[in-house]
Every structure is written in C-alpha cells, then in structure tokens.
C-alpha positions as CSV (number, residue, x, y, z in Angstrom):
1,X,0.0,0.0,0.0
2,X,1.0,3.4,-0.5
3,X,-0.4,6.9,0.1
4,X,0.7,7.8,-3.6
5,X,-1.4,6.0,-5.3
6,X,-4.2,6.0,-2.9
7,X,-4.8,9.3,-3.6
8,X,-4.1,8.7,-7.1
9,X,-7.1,6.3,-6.8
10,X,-9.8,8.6,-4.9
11,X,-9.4,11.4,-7.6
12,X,-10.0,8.6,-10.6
13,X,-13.2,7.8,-8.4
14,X,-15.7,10.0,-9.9
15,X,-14.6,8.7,-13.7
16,X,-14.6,5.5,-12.4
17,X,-18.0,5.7,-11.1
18,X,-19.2,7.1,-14.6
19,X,-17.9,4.0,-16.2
20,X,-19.1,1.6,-13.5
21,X,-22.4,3.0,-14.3
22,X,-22.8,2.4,-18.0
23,X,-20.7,-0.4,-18.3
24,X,-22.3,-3.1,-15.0
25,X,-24.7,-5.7,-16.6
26,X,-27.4,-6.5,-13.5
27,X,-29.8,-7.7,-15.7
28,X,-29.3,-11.8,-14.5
29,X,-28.8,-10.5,-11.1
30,X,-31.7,-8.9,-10.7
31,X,-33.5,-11.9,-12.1
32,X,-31.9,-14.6,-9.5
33,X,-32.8,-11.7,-6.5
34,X,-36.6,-11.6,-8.0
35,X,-36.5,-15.1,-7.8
36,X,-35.1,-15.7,-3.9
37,X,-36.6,-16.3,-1.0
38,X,-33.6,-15.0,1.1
39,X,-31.1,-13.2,-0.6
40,X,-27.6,-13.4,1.6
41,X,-24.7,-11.0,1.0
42,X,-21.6,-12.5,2.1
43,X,-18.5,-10.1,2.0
44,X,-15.5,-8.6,4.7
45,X,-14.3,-4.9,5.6
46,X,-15.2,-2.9,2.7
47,X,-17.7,-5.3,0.4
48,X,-19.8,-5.7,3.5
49,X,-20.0,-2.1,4.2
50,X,-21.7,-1.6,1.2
51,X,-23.8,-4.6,1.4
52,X,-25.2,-3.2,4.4
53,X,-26.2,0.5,2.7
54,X,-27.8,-1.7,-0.5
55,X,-29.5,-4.4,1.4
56,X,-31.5,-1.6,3.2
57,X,-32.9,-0.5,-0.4
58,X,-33.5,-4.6,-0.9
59,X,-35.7,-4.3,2.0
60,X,-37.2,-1.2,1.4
61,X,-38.4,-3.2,-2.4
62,X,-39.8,-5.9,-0.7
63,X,-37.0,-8.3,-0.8
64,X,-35.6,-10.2,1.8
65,X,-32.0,-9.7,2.3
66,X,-29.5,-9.5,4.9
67,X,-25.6,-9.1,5.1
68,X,-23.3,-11.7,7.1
69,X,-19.9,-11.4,7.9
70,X,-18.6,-13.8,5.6
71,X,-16.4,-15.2,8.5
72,X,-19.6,-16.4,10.9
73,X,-19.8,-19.7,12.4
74,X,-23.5,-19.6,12.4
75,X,-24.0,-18.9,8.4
76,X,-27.5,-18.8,6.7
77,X,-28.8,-22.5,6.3
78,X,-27.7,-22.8,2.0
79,X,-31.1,-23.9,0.3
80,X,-32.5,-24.1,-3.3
81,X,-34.8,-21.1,-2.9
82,X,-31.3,-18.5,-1.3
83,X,-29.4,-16.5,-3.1
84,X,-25.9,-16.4,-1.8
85,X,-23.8,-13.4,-3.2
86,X,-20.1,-13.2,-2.6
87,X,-18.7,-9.8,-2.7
88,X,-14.7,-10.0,-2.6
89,X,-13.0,-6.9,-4.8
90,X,-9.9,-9.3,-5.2
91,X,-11.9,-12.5,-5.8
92,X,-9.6,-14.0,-3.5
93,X,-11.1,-13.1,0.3
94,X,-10.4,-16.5,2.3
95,X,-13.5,-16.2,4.5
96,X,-15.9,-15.1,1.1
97,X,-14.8,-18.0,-1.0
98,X,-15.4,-20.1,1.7
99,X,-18.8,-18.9,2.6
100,X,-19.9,-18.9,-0.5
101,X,-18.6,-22.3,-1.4
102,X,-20.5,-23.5,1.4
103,X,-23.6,-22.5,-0.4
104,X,-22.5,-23.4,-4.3
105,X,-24.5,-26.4,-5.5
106,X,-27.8,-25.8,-3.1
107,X,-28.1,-21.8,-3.1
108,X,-28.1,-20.2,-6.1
109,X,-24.7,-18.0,-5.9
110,X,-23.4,-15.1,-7.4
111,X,-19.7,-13.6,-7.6
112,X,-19.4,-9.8,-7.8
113,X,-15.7,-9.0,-7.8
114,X,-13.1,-6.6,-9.8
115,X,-11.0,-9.4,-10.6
116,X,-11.2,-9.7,-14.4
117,X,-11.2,-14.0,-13.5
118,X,-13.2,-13.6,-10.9
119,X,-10.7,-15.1,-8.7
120,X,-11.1,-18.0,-6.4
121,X,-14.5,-16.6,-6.1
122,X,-15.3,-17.9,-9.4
123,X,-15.3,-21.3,-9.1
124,X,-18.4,-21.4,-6.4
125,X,-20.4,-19.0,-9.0
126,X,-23.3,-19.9,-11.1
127,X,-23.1,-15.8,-11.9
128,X,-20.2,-13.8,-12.3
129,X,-20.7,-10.1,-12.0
130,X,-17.6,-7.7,-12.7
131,X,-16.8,-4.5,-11.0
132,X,-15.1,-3.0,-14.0
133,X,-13.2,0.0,-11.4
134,X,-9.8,-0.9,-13.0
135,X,-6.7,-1.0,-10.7
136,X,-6.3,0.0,-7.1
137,X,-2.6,1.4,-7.5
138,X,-2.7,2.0,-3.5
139,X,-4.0,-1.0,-2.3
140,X,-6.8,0.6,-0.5
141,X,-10.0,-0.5,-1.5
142,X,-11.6,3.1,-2.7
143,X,-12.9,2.7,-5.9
144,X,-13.6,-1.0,-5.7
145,X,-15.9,0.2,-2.4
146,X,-17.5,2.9,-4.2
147,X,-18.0,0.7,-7.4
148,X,-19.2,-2.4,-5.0
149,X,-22.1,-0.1,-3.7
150,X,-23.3,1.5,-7.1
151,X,-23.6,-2.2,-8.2
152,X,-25.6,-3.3,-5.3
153,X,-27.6,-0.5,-5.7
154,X,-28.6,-1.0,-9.2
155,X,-29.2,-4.5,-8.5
156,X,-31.4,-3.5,-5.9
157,X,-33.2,-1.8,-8.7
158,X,-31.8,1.7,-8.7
159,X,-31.8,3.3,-12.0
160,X,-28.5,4.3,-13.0
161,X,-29.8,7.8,-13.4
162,X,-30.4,8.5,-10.1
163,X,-27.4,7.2,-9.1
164,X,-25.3,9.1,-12.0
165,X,-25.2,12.6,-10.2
166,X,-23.2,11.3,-7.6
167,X,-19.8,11.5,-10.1
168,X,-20.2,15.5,-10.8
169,X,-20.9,16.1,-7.2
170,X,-17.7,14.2,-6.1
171,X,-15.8,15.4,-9.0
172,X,-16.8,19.3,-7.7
173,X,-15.8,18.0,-4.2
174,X,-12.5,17.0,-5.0
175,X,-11.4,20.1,-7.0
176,X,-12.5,22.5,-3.9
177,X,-10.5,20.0,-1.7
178,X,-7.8,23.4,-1.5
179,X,-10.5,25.4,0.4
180,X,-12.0,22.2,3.3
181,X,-8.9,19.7,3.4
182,X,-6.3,21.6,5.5
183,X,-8.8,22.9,7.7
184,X,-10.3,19.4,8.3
185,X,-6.5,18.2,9.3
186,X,-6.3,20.9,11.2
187,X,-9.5,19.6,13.1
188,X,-8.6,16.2,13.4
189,X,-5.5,15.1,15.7
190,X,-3.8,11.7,15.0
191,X,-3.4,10.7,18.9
192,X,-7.1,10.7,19.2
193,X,-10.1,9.1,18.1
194,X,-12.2,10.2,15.3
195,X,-15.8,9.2,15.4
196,X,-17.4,9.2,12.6
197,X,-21.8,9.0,12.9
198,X,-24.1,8.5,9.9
199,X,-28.1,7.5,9.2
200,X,-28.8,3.9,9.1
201,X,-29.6,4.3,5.3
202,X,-25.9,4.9,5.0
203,X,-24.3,3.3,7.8
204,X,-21.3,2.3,5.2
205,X,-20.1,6.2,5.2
206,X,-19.7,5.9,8.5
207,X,-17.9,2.7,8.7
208,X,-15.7,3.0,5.5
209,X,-14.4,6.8,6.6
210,X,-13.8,5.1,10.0
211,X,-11.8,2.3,7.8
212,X,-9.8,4.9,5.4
213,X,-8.2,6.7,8.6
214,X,-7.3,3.3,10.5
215,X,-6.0,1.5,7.2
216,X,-4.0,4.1,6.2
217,X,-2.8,6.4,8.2
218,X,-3.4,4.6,11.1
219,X,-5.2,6.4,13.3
220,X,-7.9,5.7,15.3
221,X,-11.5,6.0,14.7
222,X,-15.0,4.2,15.2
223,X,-17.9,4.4,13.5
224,X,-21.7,4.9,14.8
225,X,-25.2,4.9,13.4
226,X,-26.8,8.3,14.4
227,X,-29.8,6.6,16.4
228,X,-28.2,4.6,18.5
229,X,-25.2,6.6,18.8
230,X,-27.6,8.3,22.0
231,X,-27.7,4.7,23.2
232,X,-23.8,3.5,22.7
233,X,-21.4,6.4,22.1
234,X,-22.9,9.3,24.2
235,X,-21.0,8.1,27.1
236,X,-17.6,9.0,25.4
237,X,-18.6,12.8,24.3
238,X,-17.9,13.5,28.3
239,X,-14.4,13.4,27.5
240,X,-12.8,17.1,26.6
241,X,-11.8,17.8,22.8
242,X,-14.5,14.6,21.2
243,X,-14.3,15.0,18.0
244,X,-16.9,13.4,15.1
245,X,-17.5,13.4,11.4
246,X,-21.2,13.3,11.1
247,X,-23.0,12.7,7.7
248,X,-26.3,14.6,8.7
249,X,-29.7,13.3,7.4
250,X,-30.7,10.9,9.8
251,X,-34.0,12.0,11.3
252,X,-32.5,11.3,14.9
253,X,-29.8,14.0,14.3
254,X,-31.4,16.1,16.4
255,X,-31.1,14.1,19.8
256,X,-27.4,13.7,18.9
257,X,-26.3,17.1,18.2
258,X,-28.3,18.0,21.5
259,X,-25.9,15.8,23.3
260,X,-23.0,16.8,21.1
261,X,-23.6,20.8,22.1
262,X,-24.1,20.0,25.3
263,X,-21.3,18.9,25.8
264,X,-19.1,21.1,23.6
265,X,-17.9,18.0,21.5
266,X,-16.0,19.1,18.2
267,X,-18.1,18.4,15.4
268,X,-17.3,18.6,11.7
269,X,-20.2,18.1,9.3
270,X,-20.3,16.6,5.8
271,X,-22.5,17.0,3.3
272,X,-25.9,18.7,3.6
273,X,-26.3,20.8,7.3
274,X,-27.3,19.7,10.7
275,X,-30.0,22.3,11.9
276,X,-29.5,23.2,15.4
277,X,-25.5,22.7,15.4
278,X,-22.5,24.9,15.4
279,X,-20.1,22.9,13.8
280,X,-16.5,23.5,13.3
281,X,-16.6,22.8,9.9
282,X,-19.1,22.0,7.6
283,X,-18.1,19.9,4.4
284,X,-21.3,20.5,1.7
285,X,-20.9,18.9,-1.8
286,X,-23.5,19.2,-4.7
287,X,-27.1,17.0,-4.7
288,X,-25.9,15.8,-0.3
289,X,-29.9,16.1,0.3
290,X,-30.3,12.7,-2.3
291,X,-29.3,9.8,0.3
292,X,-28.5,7.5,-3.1
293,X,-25.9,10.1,-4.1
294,X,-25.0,11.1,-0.9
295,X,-23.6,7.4,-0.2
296,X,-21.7,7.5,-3.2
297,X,-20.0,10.3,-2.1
298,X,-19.6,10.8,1.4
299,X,-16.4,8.7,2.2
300,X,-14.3,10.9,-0.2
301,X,-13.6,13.6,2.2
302,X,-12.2,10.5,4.5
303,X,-10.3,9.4,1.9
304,X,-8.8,12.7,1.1
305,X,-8.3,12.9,4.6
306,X,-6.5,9.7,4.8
307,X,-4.2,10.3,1.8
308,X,-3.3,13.4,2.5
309,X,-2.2,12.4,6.4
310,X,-0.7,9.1,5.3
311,X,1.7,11.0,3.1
312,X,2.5,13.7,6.0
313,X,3.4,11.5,8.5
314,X,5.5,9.2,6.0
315,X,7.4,12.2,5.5
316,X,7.9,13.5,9.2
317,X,8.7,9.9,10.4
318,X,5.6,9.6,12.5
319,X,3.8,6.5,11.0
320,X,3.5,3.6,13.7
C-alpha cells in the first residue's frame, strides 16, 4: 500500500464511477434476487460495508435480504430457494470464497468482484458479475468500495440515473478540496479518536471513513449509526476535545447534536447541514440532500483525509 497511489485512486473515483455505471450488466442478477426467498450477502471490511447500505434499499423493495460477515460460524442454512452473493473486490477473500462455497451447488450464488477472473470466487459462482473499477494502485479499497455499492444499488433496482449525479458532485468536491482539506486536518488530531456518525440508510459512510483513517494512516476512529449513537457512544462525548465526522440526514440528528452541544464535542459536518448545530466545519458537496448520491460520495472527504495524512506523517517519520 501506498499513500501515492491512494490518492491517485480517490481522484480517478468519480470517472470510475461514470464507467461503472454504464458499463455493469445486473440484468441476470436482478432476475436470481426476484427469484429468492432470502437473498444473503456475504462479503469482509469494505464489500460488507456496502452490502449493508444496498441491502436496506433490498428491503425497502420488498426483498428479503441481509448481510453476514462472511467469516460467521452460524452462516445462513444454504437452500435451493437462497441466493448467496459473494462480494470479494480481489476475488480471493479467504472467508468469502469459503462462505460462499458453502452454499454453491444448493443456493443459487453469485460472484461480484473486480478481478477480471473472478478469482477464487469464481469457481463457487453460477453468476459472475464484474466491477469494472480498474486497478487500485494504493492497495486501499476506494474505488472498488465505491464501485461495490453502485452495483448493489442498481441491483437493488436503482436506475442508474439517479445514481449518475453522484460522479459530478464528487468530482466538484475534490477540486474544492484546496479550500476544506487543511482545515479538516487541522480539526482532526492523529493521537485521538475520530468518530465518525451516519443515518442507518448509510451506515457504510460511517464505517468505511472510520476504515480509510485506521487503514492508512493509522489512526484511530469508530464508526456509529446516528440513532443509536444516543444509546452506545454518548457516554464517550464526556471526554474534553471529542471529535466526530457526522453525515447529517438521519431523522435522529437532532437528539445527537443536543448531546454533542451540550457537551461542547467538536463536530465537523459533511454533506448537507445539521440544523441546530454549530459545527466546526461544515463539508457541503453538490445534490448531499439525495441519500443515493450522498452514499456515493460521502467517504471521499475520509479518503482525502487519509491520503493526504498518510503521506505527512510518512514524510515527518511519525507513522507507527
């Protein structure tokens, strides 16, 4: 990995996401999902992030879905009426492949990676479904994540052209990153936690910016849903200097930002405002009131974030 050609990777991520869009085939996929009684997403780190933000818009269509860590010893019972679905950018993920073997040849399974073989994944497949993001030259899984999640969606049954604006808006984000980034860094300190709090409905930003700071810069951060971050993490805004990254939208903001004030927590906000709050920063990008493209889009200014201090403290010596 290296913090080069990670950022190298999360400024191709808007063209990326245009091809992604025009170029993934769901057609078979969405016939096998219409056709399950259960559909199971099986995936690790990054693939089950987004699994968790697309099989919320499975639900909301009617279908039956729910995400596993790929790794559980108490797996969904395989049957011929499941749909298993692998998610693995390399194709290779040990605990996918295995999970997903474990259902070939009584589930119906399905294989969505960026591995133009398909990988190991492959060989338990009955469908193949390519992510078509091209390389990762920084190892960091950034524009397989984001390209993972657009697929899901529009096998959820997401047009592609609600899901097309996202690319723009991140694109516009990116080139004002002169006028937020240094001011974010300058927010954020390394030696403490970063919490990062988003809606149910996208739950992934929340847990894939908490990912980009740990995996590459190494520094510490957790990640919350905004309901039930008044039942789980409003213990640890007591401390001086807290310090979150909320994605606002959630109709619970409210009782968090109450705590958050309260309690004089620093609070940098991303995407569209949080009513009520007086954050430190606010982050806006283009169309952040449109959850769809606001999921697409929300982890880039973590990414930036991560980059930009992976690089800094390479250069100062400071990396652990």
């Amino acid at each position: 990995m290296n913090p080069d050609g990670f950022l190298a990777d999360v400024l191709d991520e808007p063209a990326t996401l245009d091809r992604v869009l025009s170029t993934a085939d769901v057609t078979e996929l969405r016939a096998e999902i219409a056709r399950a009684r259960l559909v199971v997403l099986l995936g690790m780190g990054s693939s089950r992030f987004a699994a968790l933000t697309a099989a919320a818009h499975l639900r909301a269509a009617g279908v039956a879905a729910v995400v596993e860590y790929a790794s559980t010893d108490v797996p969904t019972r395989p049957g011929p009426d499941v749909l298993a679905i692998g998610i693995s950018a390399t194709g290779n993920s040990e605990e996918t492949v295995n999970a997903l073997a474990a259902h070939h040849g009584t589930s119906r399974t399905v294989a969505i990676t960026n591995a133009p073989d398909g990988g190991r994944l492959a060989a338990h497949a009955d469908l193949l479904v390519p992510l078509h993001a091209g390389d990762e030259t920084g190892g960091v899984a950034c524009k397989t994540y984001q390209a993972t999640l657009a697929v899901l969606l529009l096998a959820a049954g997401i047009d592609a052209d609600r899901l097309r604006p996202a690319a723009p808006a991140q694109q516009a984000l990116l080139d004002a990153r002169g006028d937020w980034l240094d001011p974010l860094l300058a927010n954020l300190d390394p030696a403490r936690t970063t919490y990062t709090i988003a809606p149910a409905a996208r739950i992934s930003s929340a847990l894939q910016s908490a990912l980009m700071l740990r995996e590459g810069p190494r520094v510490p951060a957790a990640a919350t849903e905004t309901g039930d971050w008044s039942h789980v993490d409003v213990y640890l805004n007591k401390y001086p200097n807290y310090t979150a990254l909320l994605f606002s939208g959630s109709r619970y903001d409210a009782e968090a930002i109450d705590w958050l004030t309260q309690r004089a927590s620093r609070v940098i906000t991303i995407g569209r405002p949080a009513p009520g709050l007086a954050a430190l920063q606010h982050i806006p990008y283009n169309n952040a009131d449109d959850d769809l493209v606001a999921s697409l889009v929300d982890v880039t200014v973590a990414e930036l974030a991560a980059a930009t201090w992976w690089r800094r403290r390479l250069d100062a010596d400071q990396m652990p």
